[in-house]
N, C-alpha and C positions, 0 to 999 in steps of 0.2 A: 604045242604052240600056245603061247596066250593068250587070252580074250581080246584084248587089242588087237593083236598079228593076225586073227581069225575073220575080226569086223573088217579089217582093210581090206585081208583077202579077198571077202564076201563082197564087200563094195564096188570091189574091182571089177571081178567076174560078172557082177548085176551093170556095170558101167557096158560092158562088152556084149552081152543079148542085143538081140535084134531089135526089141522094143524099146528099151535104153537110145542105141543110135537112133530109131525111128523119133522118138520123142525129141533126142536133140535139134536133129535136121528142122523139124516143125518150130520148137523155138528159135531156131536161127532164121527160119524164114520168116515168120510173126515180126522179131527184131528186125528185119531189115525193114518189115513194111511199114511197122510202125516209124522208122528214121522217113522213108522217101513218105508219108503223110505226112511227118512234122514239119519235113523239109516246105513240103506244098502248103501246108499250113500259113509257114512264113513268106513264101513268096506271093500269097493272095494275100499277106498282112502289109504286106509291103507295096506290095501292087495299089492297094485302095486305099494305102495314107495320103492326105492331102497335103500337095506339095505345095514351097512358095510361088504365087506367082511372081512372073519376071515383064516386065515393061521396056521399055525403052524411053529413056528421057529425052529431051530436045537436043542431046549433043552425043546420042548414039551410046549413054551409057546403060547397061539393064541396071534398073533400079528394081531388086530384091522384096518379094514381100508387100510392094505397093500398092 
């Protein structure tokens, strides 16, 4: 078999040990927690942006920003 055909083999079988799967599981749970942080991130970015105020003018319109 040749040294290519060998490394894959080899890579494959180290992909399938238990410390392999163990290792992935932990990066796929890191990866989700880091999304619902960034997700919360942006929703307190969004929460505490100041928005326009809104009025009401003499004939019931909201005047924007005023």
């Amino acid at each position: 078999m040749p040294d290519r055909d060998l490394g894959r083999t080899a890579l494959w079988r180290r992909r399938l040990t238990g410390a392999a799967q163990a290792l992935r599981r932990s990066e796929e749970k890191n990866e989700r927690q880091a999304h619902t942080y960034l997700a919360f991130v942006g929703f307190r970015r969004n929460a505490n942006s100041p928005r326009p105020s809104t009025r009401l003018s003499g004939t019931g319109k909201a005047i924007i920003g005023g």
